[in-house]
N, C-alpha and C positions, 0 to 999 in steps of 0.2 A: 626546215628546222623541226627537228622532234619536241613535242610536248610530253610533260610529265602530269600525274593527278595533283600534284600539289604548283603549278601553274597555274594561279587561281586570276577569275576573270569578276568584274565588279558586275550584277547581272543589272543589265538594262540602263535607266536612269536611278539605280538606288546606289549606296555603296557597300549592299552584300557581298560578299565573298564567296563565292563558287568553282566548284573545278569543274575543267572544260568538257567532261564528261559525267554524265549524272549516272547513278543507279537505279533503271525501273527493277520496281517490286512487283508488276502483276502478275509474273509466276510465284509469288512469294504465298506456299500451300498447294497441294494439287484438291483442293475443291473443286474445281473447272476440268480436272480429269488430264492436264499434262503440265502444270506447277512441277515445285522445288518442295521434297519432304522437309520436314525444319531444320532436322542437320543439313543439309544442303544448301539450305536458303542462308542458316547462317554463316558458313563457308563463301559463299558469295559475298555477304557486307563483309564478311572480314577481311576478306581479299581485298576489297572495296578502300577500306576504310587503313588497311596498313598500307597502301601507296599512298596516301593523303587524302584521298576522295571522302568530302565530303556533302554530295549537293544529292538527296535519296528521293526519289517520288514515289507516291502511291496513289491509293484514291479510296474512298468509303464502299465501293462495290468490287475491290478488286478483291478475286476471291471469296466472294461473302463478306466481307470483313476480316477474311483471314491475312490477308497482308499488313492493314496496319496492327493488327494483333499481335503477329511475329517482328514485325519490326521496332513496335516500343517493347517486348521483352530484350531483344537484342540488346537495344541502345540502353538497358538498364547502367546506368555509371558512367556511360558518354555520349550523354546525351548532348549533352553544350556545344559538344563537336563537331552535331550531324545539323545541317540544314532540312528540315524536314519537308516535305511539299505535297499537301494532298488534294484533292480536289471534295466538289457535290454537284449533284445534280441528278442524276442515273435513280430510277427508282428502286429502295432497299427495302421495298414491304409489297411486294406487288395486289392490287386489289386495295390499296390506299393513296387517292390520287393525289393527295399534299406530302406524298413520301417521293417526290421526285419532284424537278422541274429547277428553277432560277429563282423562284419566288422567296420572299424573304423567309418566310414559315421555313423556309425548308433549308434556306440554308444556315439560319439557329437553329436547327432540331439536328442535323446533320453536323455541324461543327461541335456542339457538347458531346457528341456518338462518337465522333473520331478520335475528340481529347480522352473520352473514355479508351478509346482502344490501346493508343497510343500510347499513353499511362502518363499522359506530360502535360502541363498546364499553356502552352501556346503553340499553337502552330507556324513559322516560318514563311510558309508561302502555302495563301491559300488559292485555290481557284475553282473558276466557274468550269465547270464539267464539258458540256454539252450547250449549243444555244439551245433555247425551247422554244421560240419564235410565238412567244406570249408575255412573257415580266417584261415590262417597263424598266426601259435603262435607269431612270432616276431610282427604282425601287431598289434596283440592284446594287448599283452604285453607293446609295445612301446605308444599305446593308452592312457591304463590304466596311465600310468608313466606319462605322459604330463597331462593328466587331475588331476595329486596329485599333479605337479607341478604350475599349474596354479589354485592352490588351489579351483578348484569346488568341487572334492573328496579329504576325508583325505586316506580313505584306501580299500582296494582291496581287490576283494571275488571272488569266481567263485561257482556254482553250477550245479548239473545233468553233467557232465563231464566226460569220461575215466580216469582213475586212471593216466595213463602212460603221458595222455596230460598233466592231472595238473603238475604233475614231469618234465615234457619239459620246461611247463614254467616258474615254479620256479624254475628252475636251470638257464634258461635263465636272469630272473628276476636277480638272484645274480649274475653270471656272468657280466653281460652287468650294476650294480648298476644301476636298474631301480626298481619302488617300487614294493615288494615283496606281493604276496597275504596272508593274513593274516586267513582268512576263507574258511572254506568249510562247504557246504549246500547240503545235502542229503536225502531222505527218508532213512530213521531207525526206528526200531519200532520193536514189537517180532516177528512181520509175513512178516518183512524184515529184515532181517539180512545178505542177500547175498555181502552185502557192507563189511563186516566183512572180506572179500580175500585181497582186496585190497586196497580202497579207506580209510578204519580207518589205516591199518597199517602205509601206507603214508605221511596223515595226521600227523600223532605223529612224522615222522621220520622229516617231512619236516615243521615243524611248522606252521601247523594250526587248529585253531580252530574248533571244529565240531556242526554244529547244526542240527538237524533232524527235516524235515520236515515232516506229517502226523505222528506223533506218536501215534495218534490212529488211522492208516490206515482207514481216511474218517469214521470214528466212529463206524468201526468193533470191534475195542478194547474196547468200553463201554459194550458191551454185549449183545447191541439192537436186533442184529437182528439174525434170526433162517436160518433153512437147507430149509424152506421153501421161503427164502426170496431169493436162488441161483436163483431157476428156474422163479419164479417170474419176475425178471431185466434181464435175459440174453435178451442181444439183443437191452436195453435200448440207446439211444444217452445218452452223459454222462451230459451236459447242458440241462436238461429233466424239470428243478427247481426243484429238489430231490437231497438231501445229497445220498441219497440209490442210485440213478442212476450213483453217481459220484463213489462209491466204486465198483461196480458192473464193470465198465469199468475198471477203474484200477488195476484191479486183486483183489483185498481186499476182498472179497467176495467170499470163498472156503470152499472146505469140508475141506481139512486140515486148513484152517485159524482158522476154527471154533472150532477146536479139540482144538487148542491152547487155543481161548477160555474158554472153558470147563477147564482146567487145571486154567486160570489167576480167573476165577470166585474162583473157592477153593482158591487160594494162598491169593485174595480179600479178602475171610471170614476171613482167620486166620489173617491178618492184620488188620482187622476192619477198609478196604476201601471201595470204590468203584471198580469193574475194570477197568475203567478209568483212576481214580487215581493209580491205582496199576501200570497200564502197564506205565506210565509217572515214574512212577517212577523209575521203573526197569532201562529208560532210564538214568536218573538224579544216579543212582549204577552205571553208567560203570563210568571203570577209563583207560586211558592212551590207545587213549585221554579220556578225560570228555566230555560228550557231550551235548548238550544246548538245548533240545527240545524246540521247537514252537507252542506253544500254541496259535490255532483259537478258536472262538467259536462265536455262534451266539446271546448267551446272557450274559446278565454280571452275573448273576446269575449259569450259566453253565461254565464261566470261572472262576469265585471265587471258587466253585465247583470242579475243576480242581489241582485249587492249592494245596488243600489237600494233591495232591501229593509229597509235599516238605516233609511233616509231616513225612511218611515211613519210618523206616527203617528195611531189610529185615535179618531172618535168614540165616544160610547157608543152610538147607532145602529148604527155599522156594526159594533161587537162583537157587540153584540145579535142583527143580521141575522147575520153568521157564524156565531156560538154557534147559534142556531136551527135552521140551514139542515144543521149538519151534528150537531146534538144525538143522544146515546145514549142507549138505552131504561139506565136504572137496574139493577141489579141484588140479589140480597138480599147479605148484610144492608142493604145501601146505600139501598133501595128501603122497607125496614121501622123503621128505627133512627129517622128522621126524626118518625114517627109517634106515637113515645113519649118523643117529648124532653122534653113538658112534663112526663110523669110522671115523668122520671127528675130533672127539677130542682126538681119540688114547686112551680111557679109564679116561681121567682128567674130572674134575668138572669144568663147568665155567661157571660164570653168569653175565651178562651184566645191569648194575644198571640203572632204569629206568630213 
């Protein structure tokens, strides 16, 4: 069954309204040397935004601050429309160590920066950037809570984070009736799936939304690029002004990534996609959670392109073929727990309704 951008999904355990696919902004400005010039960039929200779509992320360092820059001039007069989503953490003064990190200094010096950029007096969904494996979950937490009470933020996200810390704090979170994180933000994609151990099962258990970020792993999942293109980048700085230098740093660029490839192009034919669209898609088929891919791109023509992937939908072959092609080795308990199921149920049937 094809989805539309105005098929809107409740995110998480709140009841926002979101479309099933978000808009990233962090080509939004070519500061980083391969962005969206602004007529482009606004060509894209507005592509975005006249299908229904409206659920936008950004962050305080994408670009320099050039993306939420351009994106509150955009939403000048509809703004009410747009779900906003940014994140803090990443440090935005290098050579000042409380300009970065989890700590509460920084994420009040960072949320009045971004309401400036943005030109809008609340943020929608804020979130924790990066873990920094140093702030104290109470400090963060109690952060978070004061800035939804003092209505800068309506709701609370966290991203890139240990499975086990989110759980700390959303259980502190309800314990302590402080506001509750609503979102989780992760790479997902078919040539990452190692989030599948812990951080989706969590997610669903603890109510939150999931949205993935790089779903076509830096545009390995389009099909661009070949076995010649490994040796070529290794070694590259990943801010080189090349999409290909940023995949090559982040892992996304392998012999086995590439296999997977080779499998998503056939699964593309029979669907009469793109690979692009395919692999998006595949995301937009998980269920429980659902998850919300984020969709960048550098033209508006390349993100309309994109959408396609709403259009799909997959046999159970060609699920099968993808699940296969890009399957993860188990891990324990994951790998062990399986083995004793029957002793722990004493021979009875039981099944737990989702």
């Amino acid at each position: 069954m094809s989805l539309q951008l105005d098929d809107y999904l409740t995110l998480g355990r709140s009841g926002l309204r979101v479309s099933p696919v978000s808009l990233g902004t962090m080509t939004f400005g070519d500061d980083w040397g391969w962005g969206s010039p602004e007529a482009e960039a606004r060509a894209i929200l507005d592509a975005y935004m006249e299908r229904g779509g409206n659920f936008i992320d950004t962050a305080n360092f994408y670009t320099g601050g050039t993306s939420e820059t351009l994106l509150g001039k955009f939403l000048t007069g509809r703004r009410d429309r747009a779900v906003i989503a940014t994140k803090y953490t990443l440090n935005t003064e290098p050579g000042n160590v409380n300009a970065g990190g989890n700590h509460r200094r920084n994420m009040v010096r960072a949320v009045e920066a971004s309401l400036r950029r943005l030109g809008t007096d609340y943020i929608d969904l804020y979130y924790l950037h990066v873990w920094d494996h140093l702030t104290p979950v109470d400090e963060i937490m109690r952060g978070f809570d004061d800035l939804v009470r003092a209505g800068k933020i309506v709701y609370v996200g966290i991203s890139d984070a240990p499975a086990w810390q989110v759980a700390r704090m959303q259980t502190l979170a309800d314990l302590r009736g402080w506001a509750p994180l609503v979102a989780l933000q992760i790479e997902h994609s078919l040539v990452e799936r190692s989030v599948e151990h812990d951080l989706l099962p969590m997610a669903h258990e603890l109510g939150l939304g999931v949205l993935a970020w790089s779903p076509l792993a830096s545009g390995v999942l389009s099909g661009k690029y070949s076995r010649a293109d490994i040796a070529a980048l290794q070694g590259k700085p990943m801010f080189d002004g090349t999409r290909a230098a940023v995949a090559a740093a982040m892992g996304s660029l392998s012999e086995r990534n590439l296999d997977i490839v080779d499998t998503l192009k056939a699964v593309a034919e029979d669907v009469g996609h793109t690979p692009a669209q395919t692999a998006i898609a595949w995301l937009l088929d998980r269920q429980a959670p659902r998850v919300i891919p984020i969709l960048g791109a550098r033209t508006a023509a390349q993100f309309t392109e994109n959408l396609g992937a709403l259009e799909i939908t997959f046999n159970d072959d060609q699920r099968r073929r993808l699940e296969a092609a890009s399957a993860i080795a188990p891990i324990f308990p994951g790998r062990f727990l399986p083995r004793v199921r029957d002793q722990v149920l004493g021979g009875a049937r039981v099944v737990r309704p989702a």
